[in-house]
MARZAMI-454459 format. One record per residue (C-alpha): residue number from 1; residue in one letter; x, y, z. Coordinates in Angstrom, 3 decimals, decimal comma, always signed. Layout:
<recs>
REC  NUM  A  X  Y  Z;
...
</recs>
This chain:
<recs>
REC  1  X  +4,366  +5,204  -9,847;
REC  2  X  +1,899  +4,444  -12,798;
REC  3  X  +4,881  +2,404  -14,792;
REC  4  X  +5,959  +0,588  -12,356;
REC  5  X  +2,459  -0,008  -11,198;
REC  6  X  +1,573  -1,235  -14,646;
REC  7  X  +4,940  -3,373  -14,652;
REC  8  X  +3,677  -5,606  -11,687;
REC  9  X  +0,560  -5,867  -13,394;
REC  10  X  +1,974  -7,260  -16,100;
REC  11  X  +4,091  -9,735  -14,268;
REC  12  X  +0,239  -10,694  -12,597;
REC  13  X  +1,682  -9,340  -8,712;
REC  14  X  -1,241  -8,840  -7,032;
REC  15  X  -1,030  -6,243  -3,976;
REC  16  X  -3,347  -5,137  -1,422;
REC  17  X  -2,901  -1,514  +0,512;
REC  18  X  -4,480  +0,224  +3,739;
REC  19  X  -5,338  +3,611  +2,514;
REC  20  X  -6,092  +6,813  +4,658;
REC  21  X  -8,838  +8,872  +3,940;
REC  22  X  -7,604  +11,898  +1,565;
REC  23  X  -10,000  +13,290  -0,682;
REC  24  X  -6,621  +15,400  -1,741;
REC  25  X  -4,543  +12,410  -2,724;
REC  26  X  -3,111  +12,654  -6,114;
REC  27  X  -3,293  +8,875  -7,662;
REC  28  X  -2,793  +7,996  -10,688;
REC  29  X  -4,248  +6,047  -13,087;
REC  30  X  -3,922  +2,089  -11,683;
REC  31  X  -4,238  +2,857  -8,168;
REC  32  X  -8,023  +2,115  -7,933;
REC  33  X  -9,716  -1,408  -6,113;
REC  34  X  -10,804  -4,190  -8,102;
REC  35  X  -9,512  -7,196  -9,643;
REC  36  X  -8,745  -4,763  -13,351;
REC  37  X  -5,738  -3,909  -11,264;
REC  38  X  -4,869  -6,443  -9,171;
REC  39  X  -5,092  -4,325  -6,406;
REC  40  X  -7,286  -4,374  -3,268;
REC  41  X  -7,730  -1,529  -1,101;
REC  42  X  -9,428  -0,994  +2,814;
REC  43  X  -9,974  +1,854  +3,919;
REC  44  X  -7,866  +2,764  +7,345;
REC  45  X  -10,332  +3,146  +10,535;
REC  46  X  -11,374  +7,490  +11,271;
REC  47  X  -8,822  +9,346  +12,843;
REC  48  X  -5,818  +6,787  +11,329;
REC  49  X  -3,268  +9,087  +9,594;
REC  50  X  +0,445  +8,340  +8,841;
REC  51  X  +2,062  +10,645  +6,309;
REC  52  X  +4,594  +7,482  +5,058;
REC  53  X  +3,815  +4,916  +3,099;
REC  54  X  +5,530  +1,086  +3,863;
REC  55  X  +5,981  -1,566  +1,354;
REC  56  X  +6,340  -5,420  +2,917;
REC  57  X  +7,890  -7,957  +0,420;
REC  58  X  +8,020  -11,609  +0,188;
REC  59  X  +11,539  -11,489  -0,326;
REC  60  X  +12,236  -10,468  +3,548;
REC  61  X  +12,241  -7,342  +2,457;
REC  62  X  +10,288  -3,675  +3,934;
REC  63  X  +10,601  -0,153  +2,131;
REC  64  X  +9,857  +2,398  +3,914;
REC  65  X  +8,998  +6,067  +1,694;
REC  66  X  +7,951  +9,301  +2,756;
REC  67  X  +5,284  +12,189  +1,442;
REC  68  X  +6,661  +14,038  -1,198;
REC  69  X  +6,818  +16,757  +1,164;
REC  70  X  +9,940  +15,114  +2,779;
REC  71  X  +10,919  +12,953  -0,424;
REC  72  X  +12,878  +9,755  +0,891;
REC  73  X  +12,382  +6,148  +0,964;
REC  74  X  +14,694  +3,274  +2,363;
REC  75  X  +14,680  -0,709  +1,702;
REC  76  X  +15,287  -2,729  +4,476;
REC  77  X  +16,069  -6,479  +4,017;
REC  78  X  +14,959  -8,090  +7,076;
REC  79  X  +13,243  -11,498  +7,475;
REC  80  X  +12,593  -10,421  +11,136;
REC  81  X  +11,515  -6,716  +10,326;
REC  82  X  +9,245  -8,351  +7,406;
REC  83  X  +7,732  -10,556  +10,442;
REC  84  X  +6,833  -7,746  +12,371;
REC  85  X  +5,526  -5,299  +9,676;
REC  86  X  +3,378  -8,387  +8,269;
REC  87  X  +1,627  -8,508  +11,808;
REC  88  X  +1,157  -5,262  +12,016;
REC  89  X  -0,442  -4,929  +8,628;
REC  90  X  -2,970  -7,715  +9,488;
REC  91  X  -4,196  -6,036  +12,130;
REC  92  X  -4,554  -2,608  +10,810;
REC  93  X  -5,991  -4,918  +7,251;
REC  94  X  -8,872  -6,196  +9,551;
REC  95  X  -9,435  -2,915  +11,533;
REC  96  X  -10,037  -1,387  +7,847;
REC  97  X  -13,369  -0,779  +5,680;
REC  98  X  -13,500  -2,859  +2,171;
REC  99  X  -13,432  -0,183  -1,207;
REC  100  X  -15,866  -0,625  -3,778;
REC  101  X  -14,426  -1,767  -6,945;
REC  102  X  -13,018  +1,180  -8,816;
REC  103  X  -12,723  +3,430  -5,721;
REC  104  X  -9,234  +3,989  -5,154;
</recs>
């Protein structure tokens, strides 16, 4: 995850992410808030907890990838399905708590 975070760094792809609150969570070393990583993070509201992670790209494209505790992932290239899972972001993005820079 770390190279190909670094990779979309380098190509200046700036991303942001809902996270849930795991003090557990292993990340690694370019996962944190702040404009250093191009990379801004909320928080997802108490009681919010979904074990997968989605990806929604601008290229009508959604990925879909699991814990490591089940291991998958799948790509789905949908303009319609990107429509949706853009939405749905938004609202869960505005339901969400800002990070400090650096927090991750």
């Amino acid at each position: 995850m770390a190279e190909i975070d670094k990779a979309r760094m380098a190509k200046g792809v700036r991303i942001r992410c809902v996270r849930m609150h795991d003090p557990a969570e292993n990340l690694f070393e370019t996962s944190a808030h702040g404009t250093k990583y191009l990379r801004e993070i909320r928080f997802a509201p108490e009681g919010t907890d979904y074990q997968m992670g989605v990806g929604i790209y601008d290229t009508g494209k959604v990925s879909f990838f699991s814990s490591k505790k089940e291991g998958f992932g799948i790509l789905i290239e949908s303009k319609e399905l990107e429509k949706v899972m853009r939405g749905l972001f938004e609202l869960l993005w505005e339901k969400s708590a800002v990070a400090r820079p650096g927090q991750g």
